[in-house]
ZAMARGU-4260 file (C-alpha; in steps of 0.2 Angstrom, whole numbers, plus 5000, padded with zeros to 4 digits):
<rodrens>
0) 5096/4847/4944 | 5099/4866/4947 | 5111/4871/4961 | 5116/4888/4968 | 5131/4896/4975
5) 5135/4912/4984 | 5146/4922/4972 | 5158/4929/4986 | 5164/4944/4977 | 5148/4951/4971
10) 5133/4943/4983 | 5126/4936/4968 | 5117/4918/4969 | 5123/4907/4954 | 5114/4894/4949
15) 5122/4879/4939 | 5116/4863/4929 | 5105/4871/4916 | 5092/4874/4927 | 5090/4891/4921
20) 5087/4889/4903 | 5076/4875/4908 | 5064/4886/4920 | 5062/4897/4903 | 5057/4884/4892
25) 5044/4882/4908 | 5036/4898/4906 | 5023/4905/4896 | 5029/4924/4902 | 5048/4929/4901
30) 5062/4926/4909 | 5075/4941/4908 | 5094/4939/4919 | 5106/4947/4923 | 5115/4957/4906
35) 5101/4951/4894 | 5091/4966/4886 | 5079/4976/4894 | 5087/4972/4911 | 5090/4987/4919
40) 5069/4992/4916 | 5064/4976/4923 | 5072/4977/4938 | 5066/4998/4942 | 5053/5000/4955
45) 5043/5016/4960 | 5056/5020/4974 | 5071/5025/4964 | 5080/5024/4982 | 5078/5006/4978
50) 5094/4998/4966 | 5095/4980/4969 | 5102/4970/4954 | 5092/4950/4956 | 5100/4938/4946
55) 5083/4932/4937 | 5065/4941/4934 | 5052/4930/4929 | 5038/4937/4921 | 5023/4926/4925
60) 5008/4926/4914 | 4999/4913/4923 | 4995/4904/4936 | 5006/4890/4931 | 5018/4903/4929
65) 5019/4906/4947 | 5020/4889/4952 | 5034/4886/4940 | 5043/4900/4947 | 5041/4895/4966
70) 5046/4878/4963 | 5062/4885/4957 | 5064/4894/4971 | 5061/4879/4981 | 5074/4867/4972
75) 5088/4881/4971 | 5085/4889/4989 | 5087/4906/4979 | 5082/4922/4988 | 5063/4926/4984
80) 5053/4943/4980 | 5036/4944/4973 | 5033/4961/4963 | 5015/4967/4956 | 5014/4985/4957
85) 5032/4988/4965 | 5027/5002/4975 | 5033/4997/4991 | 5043/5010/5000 | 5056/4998/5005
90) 5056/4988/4992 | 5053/4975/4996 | 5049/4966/4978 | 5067/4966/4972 | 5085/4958/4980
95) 5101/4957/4977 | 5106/4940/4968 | 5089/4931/4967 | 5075/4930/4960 | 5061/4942/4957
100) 5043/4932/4954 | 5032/4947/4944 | 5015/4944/4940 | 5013/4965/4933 | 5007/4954/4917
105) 4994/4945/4924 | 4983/4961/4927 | 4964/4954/4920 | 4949/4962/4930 | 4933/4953/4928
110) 4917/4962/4936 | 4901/4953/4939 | 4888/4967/4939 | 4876/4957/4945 | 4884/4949/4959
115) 4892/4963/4962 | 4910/4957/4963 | 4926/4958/4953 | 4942/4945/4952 | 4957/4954/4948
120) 4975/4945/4947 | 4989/4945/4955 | 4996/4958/4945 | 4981/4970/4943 | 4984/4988/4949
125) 4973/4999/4958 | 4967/5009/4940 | 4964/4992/4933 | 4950/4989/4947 | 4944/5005/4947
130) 4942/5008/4929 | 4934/4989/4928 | 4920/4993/4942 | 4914/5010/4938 | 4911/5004/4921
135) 4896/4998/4929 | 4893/5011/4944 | 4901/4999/4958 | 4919/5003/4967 | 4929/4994/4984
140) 4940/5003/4991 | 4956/5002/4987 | 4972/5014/4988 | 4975/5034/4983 | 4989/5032/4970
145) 4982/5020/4956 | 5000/5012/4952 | 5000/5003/4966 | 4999/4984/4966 | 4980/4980/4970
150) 4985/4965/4979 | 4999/4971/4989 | 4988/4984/4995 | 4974/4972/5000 | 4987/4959/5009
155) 4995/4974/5021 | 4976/4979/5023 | 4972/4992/5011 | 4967/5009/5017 | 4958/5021/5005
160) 4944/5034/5002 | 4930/5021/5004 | 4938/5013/5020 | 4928/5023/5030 | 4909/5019/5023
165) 4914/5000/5017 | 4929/4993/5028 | 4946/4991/5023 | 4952/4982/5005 | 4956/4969/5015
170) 4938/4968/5020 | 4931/4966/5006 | 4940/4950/5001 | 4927/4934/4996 | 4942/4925/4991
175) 4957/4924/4986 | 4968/4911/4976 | 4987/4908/4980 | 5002/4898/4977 | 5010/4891/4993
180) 5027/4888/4994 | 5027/4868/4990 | 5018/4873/4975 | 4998/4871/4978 | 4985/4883/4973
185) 4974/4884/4986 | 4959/4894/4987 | 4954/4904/5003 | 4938/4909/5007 | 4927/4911/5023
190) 4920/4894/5020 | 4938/4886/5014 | 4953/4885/5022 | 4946/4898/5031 | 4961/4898/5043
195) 4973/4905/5028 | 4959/4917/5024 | 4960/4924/5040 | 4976/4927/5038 | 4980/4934/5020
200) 4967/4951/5025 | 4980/4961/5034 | 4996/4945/5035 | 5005/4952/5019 | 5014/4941/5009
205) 5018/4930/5021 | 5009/4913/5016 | 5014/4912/4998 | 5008/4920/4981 | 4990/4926/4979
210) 4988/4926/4962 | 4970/4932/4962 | 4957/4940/4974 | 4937/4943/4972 | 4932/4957/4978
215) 4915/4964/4985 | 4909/4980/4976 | 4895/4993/4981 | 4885/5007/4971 | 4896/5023/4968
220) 4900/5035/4954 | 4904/5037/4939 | 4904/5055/4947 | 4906/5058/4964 | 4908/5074/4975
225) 4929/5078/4982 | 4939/5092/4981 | 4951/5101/4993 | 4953/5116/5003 | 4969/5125/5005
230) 4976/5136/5018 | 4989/5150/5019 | 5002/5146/5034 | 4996/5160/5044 | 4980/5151/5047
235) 4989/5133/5050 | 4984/5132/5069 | 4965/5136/5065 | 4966/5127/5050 | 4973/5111/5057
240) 4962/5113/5073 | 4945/5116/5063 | 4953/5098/5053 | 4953/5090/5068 | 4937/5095/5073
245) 4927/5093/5059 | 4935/5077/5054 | 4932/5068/5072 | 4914/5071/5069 | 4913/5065/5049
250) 4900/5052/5044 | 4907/5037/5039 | 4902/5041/5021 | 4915/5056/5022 | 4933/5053/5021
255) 4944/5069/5025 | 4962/5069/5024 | 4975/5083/5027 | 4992/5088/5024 | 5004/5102/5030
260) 5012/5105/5012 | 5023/5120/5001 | 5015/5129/4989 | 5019/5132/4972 | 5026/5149/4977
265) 5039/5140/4990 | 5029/5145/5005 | 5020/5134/5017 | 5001/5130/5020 | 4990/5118/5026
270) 4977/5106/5015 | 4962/5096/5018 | 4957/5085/5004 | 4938/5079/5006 | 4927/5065/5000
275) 4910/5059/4999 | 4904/5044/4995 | 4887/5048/4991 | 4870/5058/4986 | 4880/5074/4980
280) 4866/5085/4990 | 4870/5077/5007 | 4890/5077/5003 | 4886/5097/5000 | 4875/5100/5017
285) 4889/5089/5027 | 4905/5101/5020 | 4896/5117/5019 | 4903/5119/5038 | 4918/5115/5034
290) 4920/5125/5019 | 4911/5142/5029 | 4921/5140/5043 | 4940/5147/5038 | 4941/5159/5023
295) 4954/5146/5012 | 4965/5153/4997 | 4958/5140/4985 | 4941/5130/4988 | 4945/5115/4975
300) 4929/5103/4981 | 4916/5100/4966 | 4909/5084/4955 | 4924/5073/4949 | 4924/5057/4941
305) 4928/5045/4952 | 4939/5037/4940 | 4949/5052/4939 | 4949/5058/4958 | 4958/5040/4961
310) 4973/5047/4949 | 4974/5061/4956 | 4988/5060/4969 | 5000/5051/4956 | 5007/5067/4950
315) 5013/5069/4968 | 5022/5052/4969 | 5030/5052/4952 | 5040/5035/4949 | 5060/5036/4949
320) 5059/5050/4965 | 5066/5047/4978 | 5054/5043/4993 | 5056/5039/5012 | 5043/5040/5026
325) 5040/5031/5042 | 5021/5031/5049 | 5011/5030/5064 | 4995/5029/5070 | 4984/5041/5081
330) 4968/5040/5089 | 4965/5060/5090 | 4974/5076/5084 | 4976/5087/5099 | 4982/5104/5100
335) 4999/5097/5107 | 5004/5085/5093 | 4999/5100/5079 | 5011/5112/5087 | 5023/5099/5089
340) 5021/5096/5070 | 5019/5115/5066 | 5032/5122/5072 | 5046/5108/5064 | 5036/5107/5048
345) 5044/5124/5038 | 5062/5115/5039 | 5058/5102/5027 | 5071/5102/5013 | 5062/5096/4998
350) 5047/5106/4991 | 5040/5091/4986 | 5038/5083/5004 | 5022/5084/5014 | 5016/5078/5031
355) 5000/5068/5028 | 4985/5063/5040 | 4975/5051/5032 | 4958/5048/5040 | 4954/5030/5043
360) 4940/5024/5058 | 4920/5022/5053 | 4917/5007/5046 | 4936/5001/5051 | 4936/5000/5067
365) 4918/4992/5070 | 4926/4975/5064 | 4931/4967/5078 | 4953/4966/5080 | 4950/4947/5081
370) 4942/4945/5064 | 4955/4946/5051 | 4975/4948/5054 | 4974/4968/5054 | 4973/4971/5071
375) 4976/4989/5071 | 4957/4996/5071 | 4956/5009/5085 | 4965/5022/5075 | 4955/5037/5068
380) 4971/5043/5057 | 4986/5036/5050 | 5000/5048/5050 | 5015/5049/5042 | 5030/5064/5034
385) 5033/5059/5016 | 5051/5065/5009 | 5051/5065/4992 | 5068/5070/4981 | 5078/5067/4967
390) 5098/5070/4969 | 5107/5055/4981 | 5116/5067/4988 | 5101/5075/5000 | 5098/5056/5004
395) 5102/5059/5024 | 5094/5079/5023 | 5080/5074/5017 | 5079/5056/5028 | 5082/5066/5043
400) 5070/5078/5043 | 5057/5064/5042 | 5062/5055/5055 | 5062/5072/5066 | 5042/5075/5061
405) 5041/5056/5065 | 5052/5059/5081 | 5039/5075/5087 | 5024/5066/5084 | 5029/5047/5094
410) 5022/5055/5110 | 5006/5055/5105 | 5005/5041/5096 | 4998/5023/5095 | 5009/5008/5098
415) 5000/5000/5082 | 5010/5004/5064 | 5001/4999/5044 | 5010/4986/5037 | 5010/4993/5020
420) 5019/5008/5027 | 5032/5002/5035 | 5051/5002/5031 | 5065/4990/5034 | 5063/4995/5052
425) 5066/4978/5062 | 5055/4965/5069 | 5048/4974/5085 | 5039/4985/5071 | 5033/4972/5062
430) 5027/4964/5079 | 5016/4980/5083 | 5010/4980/5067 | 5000/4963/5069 | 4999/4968/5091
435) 4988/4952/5097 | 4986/4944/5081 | 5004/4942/5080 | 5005/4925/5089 | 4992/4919/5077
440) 5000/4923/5063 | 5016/4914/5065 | 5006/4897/5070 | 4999/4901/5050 | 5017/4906/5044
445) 5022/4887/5051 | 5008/4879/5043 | 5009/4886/5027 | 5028/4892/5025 | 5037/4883/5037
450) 5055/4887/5026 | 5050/4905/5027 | 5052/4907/5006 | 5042/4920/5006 | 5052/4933/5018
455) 5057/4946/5007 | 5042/4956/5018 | 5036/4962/5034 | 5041/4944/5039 | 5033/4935/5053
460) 5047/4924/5056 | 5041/4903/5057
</rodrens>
């Protein structure tokens, strides 16, 4: 039998007994440790903030995979993270010393057009659904930078461009199939172990390792009708206001986000990215105010592929950066909060940094708080300063001048926080996170978890 040891000069776990090069033999993926070949690109995620060093990363190419790889866990007590897409911005998919469970091989999407619904693994990312789907006219909603781990996404909730028309990712579940931490795979579903269901559409990681989720899809594409509209800082006041306005008012079939941002020419302006998720007539009668009312610098909206409009925010969170942001909800944008933000916003330090409101509501918030384990459904947007850098040494420049947009902007905002966009920010966060649902969750976390192996996470705490 394997046992471990805490390495007390290093923090590394050690495990003993052969246990390692028998867990190899045991998969049908890869098993790469610490020193071996390729090491130093299997343990990078997205946040180049992020440089833990685990002591083992599995690559898991199946099911079985995963159970073999939790079973290890289980019999050597080693820390535990589970990576898809690694895109979390506390990184949350990689430790120190442990071991790493990545399913980024085990990415199939399988689309029943008929149906109407696709199964994507464990490791699928968001492009892998989308490109899947539209093959056939059909999209959920998922994220806004295709990288990202479809099934992180959808376990934190899962806000995106569609949220508004067709409910969160998270809503869109059928079922999911996942690997508890004493090794069964159990499938959840509205009609089975309907409990765990419940809690996986907005619970996070927290009740093992879902190794595959069916998703609802609906009519849309291939070519759909987004585009941006961008504003010279002179107008940001009107042009924010006019965002706040029309935005409140939006159909659900209309998603408008907006960001205070820097220009090209190192001056500062303001944004509003639109989308409509329908009939390109009626997305062109329901922007034409918004397009007439303020004279922007560049009017970017048009016909885009869908495929394409979903990729198109990854040039603006590059992999390697450095990233750092901390998030909050709002139920309006008053004059007060947009002054608050407008008038700190021109000392951020990075070019590359942007203060984002992403639009969330509409079909969202008519699921009742109750019905799934995202409890945060009275917001209209989710808000949040992304810092985005490259040299360590701006680390606490660029950290604090997010935490001062952040700071401006609590007054106004909700109690409520997304999961997915949280940092290592402490329990009380995680708590108003899940707000009523909390209690709930932790009853699941006993059933399911008891040991709490899967707390590498926004933990709810057995």
């Amino acid at each position: 039998m394997a046992t471990v040891e805490l390495n007390g000069r290093n923090g590394e776990t050690m495990v003993h007994g052969g246990g390692v090069e028998a867990f190899r033999r045991r998969l049908s993926g890869a098993l790469v440790c610490r020193g071996e070949q390729g090491y130093d690109t299997a343990r990078a995620v997205w946040n180049g903030m992020i440089d833990r060093r685990p002591a083992f990363i599995a690559y898991c190419a199946n099911s079985q995979d995963v159970i073999e790889a939790v079973a290890f866990a289980r019999m050597t007590g080693i820390l535990t993270a589970v990576r898809s897409g690694g895109h979390n911005i506390a990184g949350a998919s990689l430790c120190d010393g442990g071991l790493v469970i990545d399913l980024s091989r085990m990415n199939r999407v399988r689309v029943d057009p008929i149906a109407r619904t696709a199964r994507a693994e464990g490791g699928a990312l968001l492009a892998d659904l989308d490109e899947a789907t539209q093959v056939h006219g059909l999209a959920t909603t998922t994220g806004v930078n295709s990288d990202t781990g479809l099934v992180g996404l959808t376990l934190g909730g899962g806000i995106g461009r569609l949220g508004r028309k067709h409910g969160l990712s998270c809503d869109n579940m059928v079922s999911a199939e996942i690997v508890t931490a004493d090794g069964q795979v159990l499938s959840a579903s509205e009609h089975e172990n309907a409990d765990l269901f419940w809690g996986l559409r907005g619970g996070g990681g927290n009740f093992g390792i879902v190794t595959a989720i069916t998703y609802r899809l609906h009519p849309l594409g291939p070519t759909v009708l987004a585009g941006s509209l961008v504003y010279e800082w002179k107008s940001v006041r009107d042009a924010l206001r006019l965002y706040a306005e029309f935005s409140a008012a939006a159909p659900d079939a209309l998603c408008a986000d907006a960001a205070l941002i820097t220009m090209p020419d190192g001056s500062h302006g303001f944004a509003i990215s639109a989308f409509y998720a329908g009939p390109m007539d009626d997305g062109e009668r329901i922007l034409r105010p918004l397009r007439q009312a303020l004279t922007p610098v560049a009017d970017r909206i048009g016909p885009i592929s869908y495929v394409q409009l979903q990729k198109a925010g990854d040039a603006s969170f590059p992999r390697g950066h450095r990233f750092y942001w901390k998030a909050q909800f709002l139920r309006e944008i008053t004059k007060a909060a947009g002054d608050a933000l407008i008038d700190r916003f021109p000392s951020v330090p990075s070019p590359r940094s942007f203060f984002v409101f992403q639009q969330v509501g509409g079909a969202i918030g008519r699921v009742p708080r109750a019905a799934t384990a995202y409890a945060n459904r009275g917001a209209a947007y989710d808000t949040f300063p992304v810092s985005i850098w490259t040299d360590p040494a701006a680390d606490e420049t660029n950290m604090a001048w997010a935490r001062e947009m952040y700071g401006a902007l609590r007054p106004f905002a909700m109690e409520g926080v997304y999961v997915n966009n949280l940092g290592d920010e402490g329990d009380d966060r995680v708590k108003a996170a899940y707000g009523e649902n909390y209690d709930r969750l932790v009853t699941l976390k006993r059933k399911y978890d008891p040991n709490n192996l899967f707390r590498l996470n926004q933990n709810v705490r057995p």
